[in-house]
C-alpha positions as CSV (number, residue, x, y, z in Angstrom):
1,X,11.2,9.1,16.6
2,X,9.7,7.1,13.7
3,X,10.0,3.5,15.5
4,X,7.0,4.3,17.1
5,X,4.9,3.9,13.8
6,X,6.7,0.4,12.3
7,X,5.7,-0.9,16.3
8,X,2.4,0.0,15.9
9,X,2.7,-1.5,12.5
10,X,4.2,-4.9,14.4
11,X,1.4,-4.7,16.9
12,X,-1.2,-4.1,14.4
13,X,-3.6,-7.2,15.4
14,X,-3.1,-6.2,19.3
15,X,-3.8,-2.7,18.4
16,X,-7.1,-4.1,16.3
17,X,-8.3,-6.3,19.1
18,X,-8.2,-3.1,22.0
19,X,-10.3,-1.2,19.7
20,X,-12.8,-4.4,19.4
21,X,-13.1,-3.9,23.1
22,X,-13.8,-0.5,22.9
23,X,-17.0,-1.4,21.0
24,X,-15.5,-0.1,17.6
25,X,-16.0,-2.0,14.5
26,X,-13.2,-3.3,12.4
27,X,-13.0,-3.9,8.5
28,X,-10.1,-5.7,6.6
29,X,-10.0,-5.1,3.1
30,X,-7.6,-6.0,0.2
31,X,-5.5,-3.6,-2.1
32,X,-5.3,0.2,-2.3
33,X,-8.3,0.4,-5.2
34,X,-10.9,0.3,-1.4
35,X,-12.8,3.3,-0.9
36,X,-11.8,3.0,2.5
37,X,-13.7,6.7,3.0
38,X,-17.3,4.6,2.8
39,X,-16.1,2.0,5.4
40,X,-14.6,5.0,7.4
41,X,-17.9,7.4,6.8
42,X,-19.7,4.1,8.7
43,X,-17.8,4.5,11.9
44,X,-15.9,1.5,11.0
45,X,-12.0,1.4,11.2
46,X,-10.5,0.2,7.7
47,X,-7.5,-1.9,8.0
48,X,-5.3,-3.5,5.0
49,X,-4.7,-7.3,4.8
50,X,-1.4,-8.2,5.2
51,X,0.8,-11.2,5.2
52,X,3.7,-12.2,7.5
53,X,7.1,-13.4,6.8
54,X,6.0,-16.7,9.3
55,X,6.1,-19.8,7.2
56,X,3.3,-20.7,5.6
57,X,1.4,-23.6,7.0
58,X,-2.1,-23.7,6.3
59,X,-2.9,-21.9,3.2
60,X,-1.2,-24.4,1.0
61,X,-4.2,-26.8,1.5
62,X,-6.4,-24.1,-0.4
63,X,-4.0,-22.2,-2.5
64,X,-1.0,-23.9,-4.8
65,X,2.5,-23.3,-4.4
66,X,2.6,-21.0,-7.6
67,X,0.0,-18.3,-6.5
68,X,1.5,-15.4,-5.0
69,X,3.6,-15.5,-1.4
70,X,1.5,-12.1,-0.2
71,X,-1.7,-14.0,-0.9
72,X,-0.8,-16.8,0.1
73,X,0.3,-15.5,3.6
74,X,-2.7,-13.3,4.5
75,X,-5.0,-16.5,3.3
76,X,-2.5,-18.3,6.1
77,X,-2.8,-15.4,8.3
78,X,-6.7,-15.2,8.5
79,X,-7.1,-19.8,8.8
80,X,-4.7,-19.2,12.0
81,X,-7.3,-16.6,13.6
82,X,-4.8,-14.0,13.3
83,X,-8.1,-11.8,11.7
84,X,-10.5,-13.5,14.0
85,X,-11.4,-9.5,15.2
86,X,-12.7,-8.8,11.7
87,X,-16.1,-7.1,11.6
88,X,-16.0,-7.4,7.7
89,X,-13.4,-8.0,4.5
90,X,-13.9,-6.2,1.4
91,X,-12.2,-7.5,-2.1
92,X,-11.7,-4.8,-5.0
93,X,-11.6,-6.8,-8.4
94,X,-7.9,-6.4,-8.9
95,X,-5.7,-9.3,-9.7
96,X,-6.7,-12.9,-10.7
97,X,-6.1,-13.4,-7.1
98,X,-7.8,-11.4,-5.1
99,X,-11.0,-12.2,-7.5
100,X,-9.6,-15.8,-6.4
101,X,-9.5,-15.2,-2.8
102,X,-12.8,-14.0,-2.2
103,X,-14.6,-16.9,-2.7
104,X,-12.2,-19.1,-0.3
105,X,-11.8,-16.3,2.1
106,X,-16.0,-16.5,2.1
107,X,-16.5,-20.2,2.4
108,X,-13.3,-20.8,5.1
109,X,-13.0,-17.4,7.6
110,X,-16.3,-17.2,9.2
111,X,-16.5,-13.0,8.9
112,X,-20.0,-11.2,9.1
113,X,-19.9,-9.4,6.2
114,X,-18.3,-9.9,3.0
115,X,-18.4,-7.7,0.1
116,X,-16.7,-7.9,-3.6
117,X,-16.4,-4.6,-5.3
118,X,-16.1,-4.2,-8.8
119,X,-13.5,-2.1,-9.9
120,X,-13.3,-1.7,-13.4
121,X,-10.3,-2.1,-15.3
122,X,-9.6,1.5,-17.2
123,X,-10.3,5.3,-16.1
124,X,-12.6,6.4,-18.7
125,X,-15.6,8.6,-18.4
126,X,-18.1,5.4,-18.7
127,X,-15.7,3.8,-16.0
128,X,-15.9,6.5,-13.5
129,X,-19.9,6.1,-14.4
130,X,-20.2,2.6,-13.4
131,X,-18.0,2.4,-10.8
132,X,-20.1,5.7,-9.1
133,X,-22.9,3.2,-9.4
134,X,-21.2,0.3,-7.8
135,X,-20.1,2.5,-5.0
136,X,-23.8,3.8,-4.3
137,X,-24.6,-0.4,-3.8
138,X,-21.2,-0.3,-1.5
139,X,-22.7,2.4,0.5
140,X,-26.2,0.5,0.8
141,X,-24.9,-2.4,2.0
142,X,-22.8,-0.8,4.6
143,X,-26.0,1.2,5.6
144,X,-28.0,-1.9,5.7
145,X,-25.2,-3.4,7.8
146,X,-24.5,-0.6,10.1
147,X,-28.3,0.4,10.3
148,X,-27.5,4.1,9.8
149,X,-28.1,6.1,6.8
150,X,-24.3,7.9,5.4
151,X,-25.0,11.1,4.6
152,X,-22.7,13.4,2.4
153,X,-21.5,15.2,5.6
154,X,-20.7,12.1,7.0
155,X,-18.4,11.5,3.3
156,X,-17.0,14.3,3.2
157,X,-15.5,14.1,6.7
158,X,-14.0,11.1,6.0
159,X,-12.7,12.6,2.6
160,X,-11.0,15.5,4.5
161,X,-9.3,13.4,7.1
162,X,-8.1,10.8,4.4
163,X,-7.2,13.8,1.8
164,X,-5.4,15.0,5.2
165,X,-3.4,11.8,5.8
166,X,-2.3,11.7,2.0
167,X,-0.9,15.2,2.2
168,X,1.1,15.2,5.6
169,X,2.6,11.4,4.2
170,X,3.5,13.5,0.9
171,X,5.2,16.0,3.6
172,X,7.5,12.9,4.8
173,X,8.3,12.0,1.0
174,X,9.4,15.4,0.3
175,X,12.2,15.7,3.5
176,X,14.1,13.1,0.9
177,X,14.1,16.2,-1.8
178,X,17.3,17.5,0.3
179,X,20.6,16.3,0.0
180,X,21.1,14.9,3.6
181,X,17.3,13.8,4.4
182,X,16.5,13.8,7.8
183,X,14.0,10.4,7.4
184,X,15.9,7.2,6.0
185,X,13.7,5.2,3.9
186,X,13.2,2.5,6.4
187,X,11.6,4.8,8.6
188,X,9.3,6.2,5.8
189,X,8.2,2.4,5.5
190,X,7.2,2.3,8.9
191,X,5.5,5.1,8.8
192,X,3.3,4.6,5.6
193,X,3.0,1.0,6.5
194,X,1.6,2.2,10.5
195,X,-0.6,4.3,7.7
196,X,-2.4,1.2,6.5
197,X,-3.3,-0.7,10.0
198,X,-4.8,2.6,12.1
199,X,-7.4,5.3,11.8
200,X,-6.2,7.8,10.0
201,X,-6.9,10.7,12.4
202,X,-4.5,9.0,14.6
203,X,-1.9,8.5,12.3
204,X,-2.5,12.1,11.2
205,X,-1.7,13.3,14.7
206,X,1.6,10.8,15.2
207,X,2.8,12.0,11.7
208,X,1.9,16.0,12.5
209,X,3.5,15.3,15.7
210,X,6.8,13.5,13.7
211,X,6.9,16.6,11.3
212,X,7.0,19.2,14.3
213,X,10.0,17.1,15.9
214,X,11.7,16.5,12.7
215,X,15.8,17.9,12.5
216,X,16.4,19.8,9.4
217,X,19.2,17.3,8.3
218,X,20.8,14.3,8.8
219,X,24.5,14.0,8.0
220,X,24.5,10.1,8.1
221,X,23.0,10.0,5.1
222,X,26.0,12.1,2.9
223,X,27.2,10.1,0.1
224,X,24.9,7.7,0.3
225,X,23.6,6.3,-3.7
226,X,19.9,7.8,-3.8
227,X,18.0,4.9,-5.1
228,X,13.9,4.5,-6.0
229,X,11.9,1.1,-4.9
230,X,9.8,0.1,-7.4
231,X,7.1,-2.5,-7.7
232,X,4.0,-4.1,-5.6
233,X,4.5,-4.6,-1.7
234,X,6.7,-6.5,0.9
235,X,6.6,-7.4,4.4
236,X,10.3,-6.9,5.4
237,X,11.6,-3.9,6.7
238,X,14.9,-5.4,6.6
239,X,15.1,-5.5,2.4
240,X,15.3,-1.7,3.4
241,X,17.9,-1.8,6.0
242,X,19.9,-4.1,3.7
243,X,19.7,-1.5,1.0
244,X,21.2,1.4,3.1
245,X,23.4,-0.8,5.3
246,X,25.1,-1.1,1.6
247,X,25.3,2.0,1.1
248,X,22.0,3.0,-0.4
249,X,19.4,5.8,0.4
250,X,15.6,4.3,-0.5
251,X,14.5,8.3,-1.5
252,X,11.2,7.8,-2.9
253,X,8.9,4.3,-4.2
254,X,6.4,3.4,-6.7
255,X,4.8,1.1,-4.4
256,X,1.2,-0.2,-3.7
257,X,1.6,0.4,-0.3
258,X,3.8,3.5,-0.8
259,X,3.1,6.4,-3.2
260,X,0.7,4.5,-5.5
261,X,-1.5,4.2,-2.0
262,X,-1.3,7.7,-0.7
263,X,-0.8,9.7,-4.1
264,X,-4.0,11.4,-4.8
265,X,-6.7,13.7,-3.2
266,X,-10.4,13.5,-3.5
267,X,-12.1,16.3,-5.0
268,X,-14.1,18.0,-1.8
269,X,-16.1,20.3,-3.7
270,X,-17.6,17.7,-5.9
271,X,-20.6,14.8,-5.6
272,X,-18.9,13.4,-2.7
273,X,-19.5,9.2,-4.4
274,X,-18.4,10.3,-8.1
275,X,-15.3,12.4,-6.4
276,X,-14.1,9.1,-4.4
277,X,-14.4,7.7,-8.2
278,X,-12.3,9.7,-10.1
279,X,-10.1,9.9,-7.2
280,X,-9.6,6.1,-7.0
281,X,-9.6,5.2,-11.1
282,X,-7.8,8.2,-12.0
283,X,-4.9,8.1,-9.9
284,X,-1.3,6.5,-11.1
285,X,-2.7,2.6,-11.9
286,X,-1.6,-0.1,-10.5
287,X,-0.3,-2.8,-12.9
288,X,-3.9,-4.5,-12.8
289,X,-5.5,-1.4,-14.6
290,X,-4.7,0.1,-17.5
291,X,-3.1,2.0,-19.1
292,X,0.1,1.3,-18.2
293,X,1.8,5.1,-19.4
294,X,0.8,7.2,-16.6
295,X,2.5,4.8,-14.0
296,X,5.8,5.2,-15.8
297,X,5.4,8.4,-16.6
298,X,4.9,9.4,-12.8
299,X,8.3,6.9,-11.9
300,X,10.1,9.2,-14.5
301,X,8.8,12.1,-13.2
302,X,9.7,11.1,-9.1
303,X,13.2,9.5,-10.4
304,X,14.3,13.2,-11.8
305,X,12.8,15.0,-9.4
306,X,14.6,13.1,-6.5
307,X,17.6,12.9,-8.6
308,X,17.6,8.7,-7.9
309,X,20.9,7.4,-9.7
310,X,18.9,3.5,-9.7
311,X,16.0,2.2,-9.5
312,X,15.6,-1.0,-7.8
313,X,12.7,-3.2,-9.0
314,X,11.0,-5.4,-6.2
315,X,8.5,-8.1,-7.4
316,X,6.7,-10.7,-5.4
317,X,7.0,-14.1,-6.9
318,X,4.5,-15.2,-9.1
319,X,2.8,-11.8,-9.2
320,X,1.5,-12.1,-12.8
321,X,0.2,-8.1,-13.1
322,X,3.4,-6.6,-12.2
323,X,5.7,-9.6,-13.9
324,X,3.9,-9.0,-17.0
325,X,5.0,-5.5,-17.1
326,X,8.0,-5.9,-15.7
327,X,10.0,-6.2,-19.3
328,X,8.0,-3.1,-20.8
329,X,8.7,-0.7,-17.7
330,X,12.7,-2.2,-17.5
331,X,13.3,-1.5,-20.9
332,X,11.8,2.4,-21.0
333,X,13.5,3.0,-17.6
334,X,16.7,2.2,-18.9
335,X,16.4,4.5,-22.1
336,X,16.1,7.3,-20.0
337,X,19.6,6.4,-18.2
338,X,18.3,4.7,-15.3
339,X,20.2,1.3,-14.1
340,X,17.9,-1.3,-12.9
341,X,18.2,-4.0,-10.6
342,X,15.2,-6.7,-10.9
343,X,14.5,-8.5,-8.0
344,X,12.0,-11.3,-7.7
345,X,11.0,-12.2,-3.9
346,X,9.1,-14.0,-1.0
347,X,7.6,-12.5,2.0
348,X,8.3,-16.5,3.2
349,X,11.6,-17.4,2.9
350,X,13.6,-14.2,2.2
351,X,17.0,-14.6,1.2
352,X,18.6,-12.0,2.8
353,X,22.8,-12.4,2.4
354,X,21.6,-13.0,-1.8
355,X,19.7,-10.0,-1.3
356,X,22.5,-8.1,0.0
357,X,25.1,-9.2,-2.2
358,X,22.8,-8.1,-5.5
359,X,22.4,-4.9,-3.9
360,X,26.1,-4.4,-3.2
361,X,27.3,-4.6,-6.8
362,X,24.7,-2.7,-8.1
363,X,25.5,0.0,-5.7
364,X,29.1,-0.6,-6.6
365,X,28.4,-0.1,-10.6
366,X,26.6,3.1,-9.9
367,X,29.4,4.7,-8.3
């Protein structure tokens, strides 16, 4: 039942292209710090950059070797037209990257409408304050662009359907609670990662739809090692597959494209702009933000409450934000009795049979 979601995942530039032809407008935007509720309050579809596992041809004449594979291959993906039916791209100042990749996406991918967002780098008070401001100029350009005012009725809507979304994903997350879930972890991916490429009243219906169909068990998955996948993003479903074709069961993530994206509602009873705010500075940081405690104390929190016997830690190569944290966050994990296996990776180039031989012996420790 769940292939359905990873295809429309697969298809997601056909998918973008039929709704061009329908007269619809389509944004592209970086990272889960987008108030993708603005874009979506225009009556523009939000969809995230990604990257591909194809090789990388093009981007290296713009980007060296050393900068990320992710950014690398969406910078590839957009100089082969793969993005030609962007509308717009939107970058949230996250990483030293995607700061980076504004300017070259601006001078080299002739898009309509460009827009850097700043996004400041703590959750205080003042920080929920300015960024409130900076959203208001968001909202005017999109106005100015779109040539319709957004009301607050028009926000709010889009608040409820998103607030929707992130409640019937956390629905899917909690079916791995039971001792024989009845969703394997590869098919959450393709479901959250359908999620990040579609409007999000249609993936509410497929996922409503999913839920209704959904067995109460799944016997295949007895006695398989209940692991967590920790770190930024990937584009392989197969680093999944890998994991439970060894005998692991991927029961919950701290991911950016996972539980760090869909975690968190948005206040509907409050200012509609300073509720998106909060909403996005408040909830569990990213490694760009600080500080760095809530993350880890939400991965402790998830790792005992889905009783994970191992936490795999998946970082893209040459990711600075997460690498720089990645001693820190291995070393408290492991005080409170969780193994670890650290994995540094390419979207380009993925070493599956080393993948899979690193997985077995750790799987074969924990037992």
């Amino acid at each position: 039942m769940a292939s359905e979601f990873y295809q429309a995942y697969i298809n997601r530039h056909q998918l973008a292209e039929g709704w061009k032809q329908e007269g619809r407008k389509v944004f592209g935007y970086f990272c889960n710090y987008t108030p993708e509720e603005i874009i979506y309050s225009a009556g523009i579809i939000p969809v995230r950059i990604r990257g591909s596992a194809e090789n990388i041809d093009l981007a290296d004449a713009y980007l060296p070797s050393f900068c990320c594979s992710y950014m690398r291959s969406a910078l590839d993906q957009a100089l082969k037209g793969r993005y030609s039916y962007l509308d717009g791209v939107v970058f949230p100042k996250t990483c030293d990257m995607t700061r980076a990749l504004f300017g070259i996406w601006k001078r080299n991918i002739n898009i309509p409408y460009y827009w850097y967002l700043p996004v400041p780098g703590k959750s205080t008070d003042a920080a929920v304050d300015f960024f409130t401001h900076e959203l208001g100029q968001f909202k005017a350009s999109l106005e100015e662009y779109t040539g319709q005012k957004l009301s607050d009725e028009s926000l709010l809507q889009a608040i409820k359907v998103y607030n929707e979304n992130r409640t019937l994903v956390g629905r899917i997350y909690e079916q791995a609670l039971s001792d024989t879930p009845p969703v394997s972890g590869s098919e959450v991916f393709g479901i959250v990662t359908a999620g990040l490429v579609m409007p999000k009243e249609q993936h509410n219906v497929m996922i409503r739809d999913f839920l209704h169909k959904l067995p109460t068990g799944n016997s295949s998955s007895d006695n398989k090692m209940r692991l967590m996948l920790a770190g930024n993003n990937f584009e392989n479903i197969e680093l999944i597959k890998t994991i439970e074709g060894c005998g692991g069961q991927v029961v919950i993530d701290d991911l950016d494209i996972g539980t760090r994206y869909y975690g968190g509602t948005v206040d509907e009873s409050a200012e509609p702009l300073r509720a998106i705010a909060e909403r996005y500075l408040r909830k569990i940081p990213c490694p760009c933000k600080h500080p760095s405690e809530p993350r880890l104390d939400r991965m402790l929190e998830l790792a005992k409450k889905y009783r994970v016997k191992g936490i795999v830690l998946l970082i893209q190569k040459y990711c600075d934000t997460h690498l720089y944290d990645r001693p820190w966050l291995e070393s408290k994990l492991q005080e409170e009795g969780f193994p670890i296996l650290y994995v540094e990776h390419s979207d380009t180039g993925w070493a599956g049979g080393k993948f899979k031989t690193m997985v077995q012996a750790f799987i074969e420790m924990l037992e």
